[in-house]
PLY file of the C-alpha trace (Angstrom):
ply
format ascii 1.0
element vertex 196
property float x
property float y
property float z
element edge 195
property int vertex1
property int vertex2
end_header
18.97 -43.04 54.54
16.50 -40.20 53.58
15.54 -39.66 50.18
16.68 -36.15 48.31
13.17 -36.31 47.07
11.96 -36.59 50.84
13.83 -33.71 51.95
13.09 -31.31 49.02
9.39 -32.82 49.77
10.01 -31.17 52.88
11.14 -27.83 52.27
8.34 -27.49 49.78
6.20 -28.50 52.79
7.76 -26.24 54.90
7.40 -23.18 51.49
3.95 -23.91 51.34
3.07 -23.11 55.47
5.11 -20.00 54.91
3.03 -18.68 52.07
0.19 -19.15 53.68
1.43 -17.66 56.25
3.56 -14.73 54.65
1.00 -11.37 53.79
0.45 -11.12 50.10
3.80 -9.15 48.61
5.30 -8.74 44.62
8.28 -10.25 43.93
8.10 -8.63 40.43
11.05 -6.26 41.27
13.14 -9.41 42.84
15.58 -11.12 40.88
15.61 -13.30 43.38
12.57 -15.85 43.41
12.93 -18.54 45.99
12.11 -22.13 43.89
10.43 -23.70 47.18
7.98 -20.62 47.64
7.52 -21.05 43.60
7.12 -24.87 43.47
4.76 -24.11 46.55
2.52 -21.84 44.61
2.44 -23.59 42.06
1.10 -27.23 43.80
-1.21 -24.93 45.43
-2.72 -23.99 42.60
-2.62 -27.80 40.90
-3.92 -28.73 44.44
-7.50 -26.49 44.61
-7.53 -26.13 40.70
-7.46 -29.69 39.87
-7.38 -31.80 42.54
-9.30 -34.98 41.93
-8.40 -35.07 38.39
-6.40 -37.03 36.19
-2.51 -36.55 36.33
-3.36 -35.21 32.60
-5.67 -32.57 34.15
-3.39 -31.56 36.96
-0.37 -31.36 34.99
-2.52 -29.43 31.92
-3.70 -26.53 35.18
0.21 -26.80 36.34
1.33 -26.25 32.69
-0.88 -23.00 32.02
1.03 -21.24 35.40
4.23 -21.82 33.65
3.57 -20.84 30.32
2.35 -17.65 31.87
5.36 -16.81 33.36
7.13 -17.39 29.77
4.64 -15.19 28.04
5.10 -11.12 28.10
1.40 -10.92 28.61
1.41 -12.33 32.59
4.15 -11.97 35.39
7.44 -13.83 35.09
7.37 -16.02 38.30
4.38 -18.45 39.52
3.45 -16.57 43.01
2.81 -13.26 40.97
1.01 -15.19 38.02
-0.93 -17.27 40.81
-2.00 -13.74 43.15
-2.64 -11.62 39.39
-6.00 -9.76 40.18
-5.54 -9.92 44.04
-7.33 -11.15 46.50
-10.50 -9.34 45.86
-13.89 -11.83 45.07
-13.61 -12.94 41.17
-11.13 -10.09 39.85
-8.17 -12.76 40.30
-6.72 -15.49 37.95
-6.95 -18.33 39.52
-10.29 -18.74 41.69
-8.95 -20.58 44.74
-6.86 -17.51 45.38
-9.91 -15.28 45.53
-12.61 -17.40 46.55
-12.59 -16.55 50.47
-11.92 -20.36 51.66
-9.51 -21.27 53.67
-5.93 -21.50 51.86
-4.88 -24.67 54.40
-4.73 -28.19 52.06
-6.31 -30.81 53.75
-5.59 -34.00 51.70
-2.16 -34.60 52.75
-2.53 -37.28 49.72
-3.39 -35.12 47.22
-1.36 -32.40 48.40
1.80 -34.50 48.03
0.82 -35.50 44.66
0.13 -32.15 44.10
3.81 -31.11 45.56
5.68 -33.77 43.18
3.78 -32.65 39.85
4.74 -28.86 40.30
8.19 -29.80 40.89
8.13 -32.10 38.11
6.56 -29.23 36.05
8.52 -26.08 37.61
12.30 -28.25 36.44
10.87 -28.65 32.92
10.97 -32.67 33.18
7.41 -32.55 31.87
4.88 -32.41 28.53
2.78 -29.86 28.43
-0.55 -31.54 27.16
-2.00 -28.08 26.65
0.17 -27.18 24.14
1.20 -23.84 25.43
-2.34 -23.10 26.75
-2.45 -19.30 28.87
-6.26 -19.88 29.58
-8.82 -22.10 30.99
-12.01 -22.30 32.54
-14.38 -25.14 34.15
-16.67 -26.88 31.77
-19.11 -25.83 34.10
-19.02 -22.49 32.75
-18.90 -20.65 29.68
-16.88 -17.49 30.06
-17.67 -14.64 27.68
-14.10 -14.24 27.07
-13.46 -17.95 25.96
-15.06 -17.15 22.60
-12.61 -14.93 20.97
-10.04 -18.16 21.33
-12.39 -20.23 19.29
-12.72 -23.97 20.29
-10.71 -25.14 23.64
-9.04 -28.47 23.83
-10.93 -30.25 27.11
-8.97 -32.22 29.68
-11.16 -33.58 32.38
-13.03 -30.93 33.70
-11.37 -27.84 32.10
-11.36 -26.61 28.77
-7.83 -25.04 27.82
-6.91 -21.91 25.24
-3.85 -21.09 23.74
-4.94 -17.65 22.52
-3.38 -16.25 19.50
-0.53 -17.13 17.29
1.14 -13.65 17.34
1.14 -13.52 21.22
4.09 -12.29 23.18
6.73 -14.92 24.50
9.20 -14.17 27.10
12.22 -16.17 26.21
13.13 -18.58 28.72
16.12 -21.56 29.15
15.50 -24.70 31.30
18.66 -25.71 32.78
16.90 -29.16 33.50
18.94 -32.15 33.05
17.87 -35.64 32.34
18.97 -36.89 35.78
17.43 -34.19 37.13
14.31 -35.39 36.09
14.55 -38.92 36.97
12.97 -38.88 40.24
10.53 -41.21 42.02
7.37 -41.06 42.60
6.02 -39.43 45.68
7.10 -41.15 49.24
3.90 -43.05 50.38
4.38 -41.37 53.71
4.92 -37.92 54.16
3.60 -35.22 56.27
3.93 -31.84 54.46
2.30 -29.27 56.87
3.45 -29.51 60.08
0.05 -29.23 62.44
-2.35 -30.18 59.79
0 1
1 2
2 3
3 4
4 5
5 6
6 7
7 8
8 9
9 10
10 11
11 12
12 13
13 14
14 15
15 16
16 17
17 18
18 19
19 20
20 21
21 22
22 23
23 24
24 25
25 26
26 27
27 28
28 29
29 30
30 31
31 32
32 33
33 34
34 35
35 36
36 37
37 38
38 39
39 40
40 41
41 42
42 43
43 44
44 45
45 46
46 47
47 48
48 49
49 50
50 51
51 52
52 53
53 54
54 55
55 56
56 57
57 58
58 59
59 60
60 61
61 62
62 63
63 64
64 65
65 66
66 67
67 68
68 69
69 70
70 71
71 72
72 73
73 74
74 75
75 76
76 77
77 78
78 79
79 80
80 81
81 82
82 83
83 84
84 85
85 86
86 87
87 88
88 89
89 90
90 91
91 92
92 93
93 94
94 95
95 96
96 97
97 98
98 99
99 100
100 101
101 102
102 103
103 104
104 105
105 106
106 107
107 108
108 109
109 110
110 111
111 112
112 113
113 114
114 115
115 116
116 117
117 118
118 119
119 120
120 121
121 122
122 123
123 124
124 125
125 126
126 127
127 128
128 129
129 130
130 131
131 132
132 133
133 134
134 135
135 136
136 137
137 138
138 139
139 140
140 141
141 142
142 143
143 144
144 145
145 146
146 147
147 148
148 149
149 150
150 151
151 152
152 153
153 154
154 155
155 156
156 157
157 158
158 159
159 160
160 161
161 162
162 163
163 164
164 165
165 166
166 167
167 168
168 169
169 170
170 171
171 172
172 173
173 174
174 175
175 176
176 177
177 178
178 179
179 180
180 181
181 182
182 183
183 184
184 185
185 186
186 187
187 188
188 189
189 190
190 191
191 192
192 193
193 194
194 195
């Protein structure tokens, strides 16, 4: 018998070759965002952003993507936050977007891990240990911009920023139940990108 969790695992997989595939477009104007494509930008972005760190660190990089899309500040779905500034060299958000690498995971491991903690995030069956954080940076650099936040609270190797108290919030309602949220862990097994 296969696993829900295996099959969703699957069309995330699947979501994830198709964005990679698919040409850059805004869904701003759509009412109609596609959870798979979502929960697939949304590991990406745990996956090249924090891969390698703690599940505290992932989840904390996850976290900030969401509480974009709940603040009036940033796009309200996770493709647009994740592609905000475009592709162009270091005018996007998020610096795996816009780094000119190659977009294809390559630690099936990680990438699975990275797969189960965005859909763990995207349903709302998480804590955010960033505490409603819209900012972060390495701690291998000091942006100019991180200053007006005053001090950062550091999680592994990112330091994260809430901003200010008065900022704009997009109101939002989980429809997340608890037994949608009790899920296993990751299958041990699983081959998300078909080729790879």
């Amino acid at each position: 018998m296969i696993s829900r969790y295996f099959v969703r695992s699957v069309v995330a997989g699947a979501a994830v070759a198709a964005l990679l595939a698919a040409p850059m477009r805004s869904r701003a104007a759509s009412a109609d965002v596609d959870d798979g494509q979502e929960i697939a930008c949304l590991a990406l972005t745990i996956y090249y952003e924090a891969r390698g760190e703690s599940e505290s660190g992932r989840l904390a990089v996850g976290h900030v993507v969401m509480n974009r899309t709940r603040s009036a500040l940033f796009p309200a779905n996770v493709c647009d936050v994740v592609r905000e500034g475009g592709s162009q060299r270091h005018r996007c958000q998020f610096s795996w977007w816009c780094d000119g690498l190659s977009d294809r995971p390559k630690d099936q491991t990680a990438l699975r891990e990275s797969l189960w903690l965005a859909e763990e995030i995207y349903r709302g069956c998480t804590r955010d240990p960033t505490a409603g954080a819209l900012w972060y940076h390495s701690t291998a650099v000091k942006p100019s911009w991180s200053r007006s936040f005053g001090p950062g609270k550091r999680i592994d190797r990112h330091v994260f920023y809430r901003g200010g108290p008065n900022r704009p919030i997009r109101a939002s309602a989980s429809a997340t139940t608890p037994e949608q949220c009790r899920r296993p862990t990751p299958p041990a097994a699983a081959t998300l990108l078909a080729g790879s």
